[in-house]
C-alpha angles and dihedrals in degrees: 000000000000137000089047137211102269086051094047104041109033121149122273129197107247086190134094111278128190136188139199125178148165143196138182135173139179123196122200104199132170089262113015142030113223113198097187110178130166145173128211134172123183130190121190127186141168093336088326129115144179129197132180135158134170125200142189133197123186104192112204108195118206098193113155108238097268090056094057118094108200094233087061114091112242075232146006148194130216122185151139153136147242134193115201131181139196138205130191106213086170102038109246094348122067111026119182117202149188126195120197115195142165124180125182138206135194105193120138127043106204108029098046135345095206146034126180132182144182151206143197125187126183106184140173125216125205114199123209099173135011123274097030088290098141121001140154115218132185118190136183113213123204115193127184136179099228092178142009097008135071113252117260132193091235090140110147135207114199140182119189130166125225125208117164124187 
């Protein structure tokens, strides 16, 4: 029957883990340069776990003059952050989860200097093998417009499955 044991079952570290990472990219294109860089750091324990990340991206257009509309900065930064955390209350089998996030962009100059934007998820995970092998989750999604933009009723609700192999 599938999925079998060793899916089912696999092993699973009972002890503290952490986390640290880093990541940074440049893109040379025809008509911009892109500079991306970000920082995370994660800690699970005993069906806890603790994410949180921050990113930066600097934007360098190369327009020739007649591309450029005056309102459009001659460059721009986007960023932001976010911290999430999930609980088991069935181990290894049912995870409920939140998810906090903001993310800025300075885009125009004359219109507005700032947008920010921001996002709450509850979800709920349903695990059908160990190690997010296979698992069914459902999220909601609020989104607000804290600065620059009109608010919009953009909320979402999603379900997505899951298989690795």
């Amino acid at each position: 029957m599938w999925p079998n044991a060793l899916a089912a079952d696999g092993p699973e570290s009972d002890l503290p883990q952490l986390s640290l990472g880093a990541s940074m990219l440049q893109n040379n294109d025809l008509t911009r340069i892109v500079k991306s860089w970000g920082v995370d750091a994660e800690a699970r324990w005993g069906g806890l776990s603790v994410l949180a990340e921050m990113i930066r991206t600097r934007f360098e257009p190369e327009f020739d003059e007649g591309t450029v509309v005056e309102q459009y900065a001659s460059d721009w930064e986007t960023g932001g952050w976010f911290v999430q955390g999930g609980a088991f209350v069935i181990p290894r089998r049912v995870e409920l989860a939140a998810r906090y996030e903001e993310y800025y962009l300075e885009l125009l100059d004359d219109v507005d200097e700032r947008r920010l934007v921001a996002a709450s998820t509850y979800g709920l995970n349903l695990h059908f093998a160990s190690q997010h092998r296979m698992k069914l989750m459902t999220n909601y999604v609020r989104h607000v417009e804290l600065e620059g933009l009109p608010q919009v009723d953009d909320d979402t609700w999603t379900v997505q499955g899951s298989l690795r192999f």
